[in-house]
VMD Tcl script that draws the C-alpha trace (Angstrom):
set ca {
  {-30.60 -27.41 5.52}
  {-26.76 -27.99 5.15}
  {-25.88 -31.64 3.40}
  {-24.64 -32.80 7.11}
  {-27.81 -32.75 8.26}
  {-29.46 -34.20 5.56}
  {-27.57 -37.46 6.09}
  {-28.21 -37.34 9.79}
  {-31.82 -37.01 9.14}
  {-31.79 -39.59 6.12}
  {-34.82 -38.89 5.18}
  {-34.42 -35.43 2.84}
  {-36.98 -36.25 0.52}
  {-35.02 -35.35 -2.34}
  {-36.72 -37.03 -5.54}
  {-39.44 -34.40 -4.39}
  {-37.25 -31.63 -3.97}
  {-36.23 -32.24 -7.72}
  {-39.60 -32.15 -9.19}
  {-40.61 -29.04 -7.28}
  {-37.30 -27.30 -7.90}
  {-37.92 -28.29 -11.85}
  {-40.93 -27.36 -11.82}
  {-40.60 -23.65 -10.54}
  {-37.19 -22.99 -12.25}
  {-37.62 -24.83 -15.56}
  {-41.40 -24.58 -16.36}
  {-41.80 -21.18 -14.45}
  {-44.63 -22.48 -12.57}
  {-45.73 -20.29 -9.21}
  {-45.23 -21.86 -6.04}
  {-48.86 -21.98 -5.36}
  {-49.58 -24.22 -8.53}
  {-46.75 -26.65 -7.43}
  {-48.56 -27.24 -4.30}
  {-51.36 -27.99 -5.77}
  {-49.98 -30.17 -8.57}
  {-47.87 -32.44 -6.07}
  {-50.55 -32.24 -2.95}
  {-48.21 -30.79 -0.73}
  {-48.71 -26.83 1.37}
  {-47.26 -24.01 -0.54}
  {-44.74 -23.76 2.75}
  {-43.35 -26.95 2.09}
  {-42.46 -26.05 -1.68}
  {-40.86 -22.78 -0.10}
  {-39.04 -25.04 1.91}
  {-37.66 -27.59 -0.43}
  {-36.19 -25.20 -3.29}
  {-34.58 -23.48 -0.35}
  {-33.12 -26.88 0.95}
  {-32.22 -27.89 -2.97}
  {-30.35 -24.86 -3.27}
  {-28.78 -25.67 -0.46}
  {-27.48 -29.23 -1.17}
  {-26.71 -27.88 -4.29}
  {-29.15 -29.24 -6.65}
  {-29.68 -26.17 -7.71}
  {-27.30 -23.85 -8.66}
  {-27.97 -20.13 -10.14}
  {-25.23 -18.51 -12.46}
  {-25.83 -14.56 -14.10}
  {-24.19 -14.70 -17.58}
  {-23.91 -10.47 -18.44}
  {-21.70 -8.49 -18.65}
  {-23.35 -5.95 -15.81}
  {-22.94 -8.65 -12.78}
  {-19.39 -7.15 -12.85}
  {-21.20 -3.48 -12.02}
  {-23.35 -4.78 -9.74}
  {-20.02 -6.26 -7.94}
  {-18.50 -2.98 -8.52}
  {-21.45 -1.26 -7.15}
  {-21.53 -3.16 -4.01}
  {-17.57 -2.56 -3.34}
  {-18.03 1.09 -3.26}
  {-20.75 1.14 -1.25}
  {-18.73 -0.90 1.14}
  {-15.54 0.71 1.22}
  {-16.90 4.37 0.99}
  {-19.90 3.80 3.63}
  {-22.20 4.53 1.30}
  {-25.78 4.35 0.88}
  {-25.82 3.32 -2.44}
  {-24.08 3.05 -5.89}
  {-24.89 2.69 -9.83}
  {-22.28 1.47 -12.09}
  {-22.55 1.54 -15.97}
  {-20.77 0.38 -18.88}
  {-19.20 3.42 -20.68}
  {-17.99 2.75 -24.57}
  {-15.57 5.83 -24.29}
  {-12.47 8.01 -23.14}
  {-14.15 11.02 -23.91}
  {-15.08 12.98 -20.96}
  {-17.95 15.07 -23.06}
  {-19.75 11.80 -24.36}
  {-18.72 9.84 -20.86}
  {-20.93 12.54 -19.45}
  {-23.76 11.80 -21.96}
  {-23.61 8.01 -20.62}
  {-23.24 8.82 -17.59}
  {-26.36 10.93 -17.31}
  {-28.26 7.85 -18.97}
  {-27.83 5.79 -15.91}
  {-28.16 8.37 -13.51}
  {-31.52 10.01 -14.76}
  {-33.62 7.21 -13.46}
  {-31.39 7.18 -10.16}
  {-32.10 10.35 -9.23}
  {-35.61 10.43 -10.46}
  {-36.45 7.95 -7.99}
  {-34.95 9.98 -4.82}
  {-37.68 13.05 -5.73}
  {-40.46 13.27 -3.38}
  {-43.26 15.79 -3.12}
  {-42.27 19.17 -0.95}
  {-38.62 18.61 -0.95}
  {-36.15 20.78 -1.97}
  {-33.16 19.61 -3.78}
  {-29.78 21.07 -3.75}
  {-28.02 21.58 -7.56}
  {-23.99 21.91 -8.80}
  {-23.40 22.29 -12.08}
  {-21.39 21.25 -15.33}
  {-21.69 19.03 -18.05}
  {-22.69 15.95 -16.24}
  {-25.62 17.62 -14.39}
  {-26.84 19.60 -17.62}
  {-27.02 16.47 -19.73}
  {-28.76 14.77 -16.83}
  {-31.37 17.41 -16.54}
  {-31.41 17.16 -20.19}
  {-32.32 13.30 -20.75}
  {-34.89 13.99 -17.76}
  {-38.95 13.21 -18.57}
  {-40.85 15.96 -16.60}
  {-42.31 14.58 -13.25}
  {-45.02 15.82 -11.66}
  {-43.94 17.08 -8.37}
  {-45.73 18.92 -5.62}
  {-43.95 21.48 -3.02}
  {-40.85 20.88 -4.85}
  {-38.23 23.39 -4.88}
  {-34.31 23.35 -6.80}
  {-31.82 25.79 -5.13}
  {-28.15 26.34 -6.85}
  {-25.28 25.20 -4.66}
  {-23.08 27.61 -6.52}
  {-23.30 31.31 -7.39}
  {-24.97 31.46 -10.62}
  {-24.94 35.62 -11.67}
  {-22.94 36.07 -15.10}
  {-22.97 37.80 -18.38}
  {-21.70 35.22 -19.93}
  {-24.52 33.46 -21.87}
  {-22.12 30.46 -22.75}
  {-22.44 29.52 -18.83}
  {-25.74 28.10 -20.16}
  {-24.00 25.22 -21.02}
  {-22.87 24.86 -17.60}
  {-26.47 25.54 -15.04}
  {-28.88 22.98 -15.04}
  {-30.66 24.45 -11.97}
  {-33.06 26.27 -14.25}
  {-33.88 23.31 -16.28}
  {-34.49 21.03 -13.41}
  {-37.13 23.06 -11.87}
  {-38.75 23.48 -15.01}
  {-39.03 19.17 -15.74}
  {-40.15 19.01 -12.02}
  {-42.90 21.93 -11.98}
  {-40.47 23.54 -9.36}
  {-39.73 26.88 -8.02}
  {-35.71 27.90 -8.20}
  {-33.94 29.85 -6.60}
  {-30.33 31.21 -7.60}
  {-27.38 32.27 -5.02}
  {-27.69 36.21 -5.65}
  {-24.25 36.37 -6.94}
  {-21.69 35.15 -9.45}
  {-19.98 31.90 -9.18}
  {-15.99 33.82 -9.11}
  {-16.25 37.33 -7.75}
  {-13.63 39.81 -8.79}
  {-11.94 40.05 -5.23}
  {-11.57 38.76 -2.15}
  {-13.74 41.80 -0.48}
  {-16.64 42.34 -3.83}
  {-17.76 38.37 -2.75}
  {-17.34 38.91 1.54}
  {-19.66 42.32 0.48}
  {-22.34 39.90 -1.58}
  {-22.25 36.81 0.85}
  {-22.73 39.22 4.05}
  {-26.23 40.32 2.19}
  {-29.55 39.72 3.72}
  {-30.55 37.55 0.51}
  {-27.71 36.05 -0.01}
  {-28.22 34.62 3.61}
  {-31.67 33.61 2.66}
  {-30.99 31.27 -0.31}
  {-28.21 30.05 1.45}
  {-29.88 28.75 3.78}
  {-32.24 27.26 1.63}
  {-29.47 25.44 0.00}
  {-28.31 23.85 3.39}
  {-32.04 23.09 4.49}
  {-32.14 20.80 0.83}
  {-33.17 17.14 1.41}
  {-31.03 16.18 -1.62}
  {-27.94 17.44 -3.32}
  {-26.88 16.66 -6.69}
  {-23.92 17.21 -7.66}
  {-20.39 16.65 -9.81}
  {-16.96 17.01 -9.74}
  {-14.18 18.43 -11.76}
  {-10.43 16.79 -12.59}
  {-8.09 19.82 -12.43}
  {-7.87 19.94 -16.29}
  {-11.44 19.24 -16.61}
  {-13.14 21.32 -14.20}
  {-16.23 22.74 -15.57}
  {-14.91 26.77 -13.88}
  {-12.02 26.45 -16.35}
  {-13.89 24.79 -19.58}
  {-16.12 28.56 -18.83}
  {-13.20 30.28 -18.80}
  {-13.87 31.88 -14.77}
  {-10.48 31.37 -14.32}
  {-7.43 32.30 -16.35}
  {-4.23 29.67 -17.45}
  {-2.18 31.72 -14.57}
  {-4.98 30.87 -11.90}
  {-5.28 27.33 -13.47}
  {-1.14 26.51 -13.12}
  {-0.80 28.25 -9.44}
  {-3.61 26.00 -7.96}
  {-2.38 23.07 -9.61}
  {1.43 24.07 -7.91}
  {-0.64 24.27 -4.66}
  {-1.59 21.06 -4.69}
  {-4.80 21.02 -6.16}
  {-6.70 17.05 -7.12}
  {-9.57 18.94 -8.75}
  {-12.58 20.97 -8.34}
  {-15.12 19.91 -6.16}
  {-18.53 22.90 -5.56}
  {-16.40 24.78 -7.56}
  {-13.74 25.04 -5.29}
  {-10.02 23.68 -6.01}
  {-9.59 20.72 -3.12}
  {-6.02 18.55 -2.16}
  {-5.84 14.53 -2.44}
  {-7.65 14.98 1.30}
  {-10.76 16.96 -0.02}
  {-9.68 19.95 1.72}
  {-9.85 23.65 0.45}
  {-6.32 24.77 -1.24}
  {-5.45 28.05 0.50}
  {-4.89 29.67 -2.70}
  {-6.59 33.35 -3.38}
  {-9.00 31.74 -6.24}
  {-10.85 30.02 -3.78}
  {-11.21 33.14 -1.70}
  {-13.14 34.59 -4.74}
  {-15.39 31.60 -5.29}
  {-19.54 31.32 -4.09}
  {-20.76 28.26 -3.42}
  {-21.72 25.80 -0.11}
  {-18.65 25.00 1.39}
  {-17.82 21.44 1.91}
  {-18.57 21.66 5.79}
  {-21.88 23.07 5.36}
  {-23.01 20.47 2.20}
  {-22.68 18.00 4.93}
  {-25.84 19.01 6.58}
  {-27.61 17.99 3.76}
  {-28.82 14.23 4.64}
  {-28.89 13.01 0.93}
  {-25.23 14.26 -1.64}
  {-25.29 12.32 -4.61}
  {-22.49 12.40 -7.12}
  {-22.64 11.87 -11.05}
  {-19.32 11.73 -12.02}
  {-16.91 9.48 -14.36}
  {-13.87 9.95 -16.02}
  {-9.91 8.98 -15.87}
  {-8.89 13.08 -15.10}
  {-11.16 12.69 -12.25}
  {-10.44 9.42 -10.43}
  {-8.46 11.17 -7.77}
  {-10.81 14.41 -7.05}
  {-13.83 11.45 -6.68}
  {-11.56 9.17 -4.84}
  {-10.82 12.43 -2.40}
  {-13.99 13.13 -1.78}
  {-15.26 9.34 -0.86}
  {-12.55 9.46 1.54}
  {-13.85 12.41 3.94}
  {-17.32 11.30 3.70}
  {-18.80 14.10 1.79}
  {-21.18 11.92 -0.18}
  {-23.76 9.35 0.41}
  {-24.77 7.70 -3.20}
  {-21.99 7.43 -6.21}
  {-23.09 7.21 -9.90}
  {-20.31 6.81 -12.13}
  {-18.58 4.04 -15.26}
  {-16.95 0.67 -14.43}
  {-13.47 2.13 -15.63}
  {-13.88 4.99 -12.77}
  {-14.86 2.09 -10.32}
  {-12.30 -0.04 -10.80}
  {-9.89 3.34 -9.94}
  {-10.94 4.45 -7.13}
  {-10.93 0.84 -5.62}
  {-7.44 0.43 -6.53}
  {-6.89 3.38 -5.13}
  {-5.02 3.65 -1.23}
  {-5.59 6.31 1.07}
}
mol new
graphics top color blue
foreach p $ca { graphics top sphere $p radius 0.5 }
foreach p [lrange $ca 0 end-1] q [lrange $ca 1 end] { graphics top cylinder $p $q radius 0.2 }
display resetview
């Protein structure tokens, strides 16, 4: 009930609207007990804190520090079209402990989007490892984890990296892998592994996943350089080409699109056309280096849920397209 028609009615009862509105916001009683107490229907209280908050009798303020995220959280999801969004504080400019707080918020996030016989789609890097990591095993039925990228390497120090493994093993879930490695040595070796009958199988898989979880790389952060996949030559031409960052570890532009550059042409992963067909892509990401990669992204639609830090927030909203 708006003031105006209080006064038209003139008779808002509002010495009663007081005592039930003290009652139930300063002595914590339940709306039921207030009825009782002051011999009126449990309706009627409903009513009159509604119409005190109204004439502004009440008045509800949120002293922390977080309303800001939630704020944040809600702009994103707004100007992105976005499902939803999680916000946290962060304490620091370092990308490799960023990640660890990151991952904090995110676990429960994510945790809460499992449900029994799906199968979830995986990227990797630092982000996703630690959140695997800080993960409490759930017990999950029909569950399966598929790797969005190539996974095959010698290289034990990629451990660091794949968190596919990991995942499936805190779920009680079958994995699968993408039969090959992540950068191929040519053009033709990765055409000759993706045209395989297996290959086509897990793919598949991958693009049949009910939920993706992924990252994404700044171009002098992205987790395929920190492993050392590709060389300071490769690193320097992409950049010259135009490359934001690495996204599925391919090298994308300031419009999310695929560089044409021949380090892409080696890479394995979903492409960013086909991750669409997954219903669910949620991205754990944060960091300064990455603002415009993330901000990319947003922009062609190629995610539905966002966790990342205030300071990456307030970026990407001050970004223009």
């Amino acid at each position: 009930m708006s003031n105006e028609q209080s006064e038209n009615r003139g008779d808002w009862p509002e010495q009663l609207a007081v005592r039930v509105a003290r009652c139930y916001y300063e002595l914590g009683m339940r709306q039921q007990e207030i009825a009782a107490l002051l011999g009126i229907g449990r309706a009627r209280v409903i009513r009159l804190l509604a119409e005190a908050r109204e004439n502004g009798i009440v008045t509800i303020h949120i002293n922390s520090p977080l309303l800001e995220n939630v704020e944040l959280a809600e702009q994103l999801t707004e100007r992105f079209n976005l499902l939803s969004a999680e916000v946290c504080l962060s304490h620091t400019a370092d990308e490799i402990q960023l990640a660890e707080q990151i991952a904090i918020s995110a676990n429960q996030y994510v945790v809460r989007l499992i449900k029994n016989g799906m199968t979830i789609g995986l990227g990797w890097g630092v982000t996703l490892k630690e959140l695997v990591r800080r993960m409490d095993r759930v017990n999950t039925t029909g569950v399966s984890v598929v790797s969005l990228l190539g996974s095959l390497t010698q290289r034990s120090s990629i451990d660091r990296f794949e968190a596919s493994t990991a995942l499936a093993s805190k779920l009680g879930a079958e994995c699968f892998y993408l039969p090959a490695p992540i950068v191929c040595d040519s053009q033709s070796s990765r055409e000759l592994l993706v045209d395989q009958h297996l290959f086509k199988q897990i793919y598949n898989r991958a693009l049949a996943a009910d939920l993706a979880v992924v990252s994404i790389g700044g171009l002098n952060s992205a987790t395929i350089r920190q492993a050392g996949l590709v060389d300071e030559d490769e690193y320097s031409s992409a950049n010259q080409a135009g490359a934001v960052g690495n996204f599925l570890g391919l090298y994308i532009d300031k419009n999310a699109d695929v560089i044409d550059h021949p380090i892409n042409q080696r890479i394995v992963s979903v492409s960013g056309d086909d991750f669409l067909r997954i219903p669910r892509r949620v991205m754990v990401s944060a960091g300064e280096s990455k603002v415009e990669a993330i901000f990319a992204v947003l922009q062609k639609g190629l995610l539905t849920d966002v966790v990342t830090d205030q300071a990456t927030a307030q970026a990407l909203l001050k970004l223009k397209k």
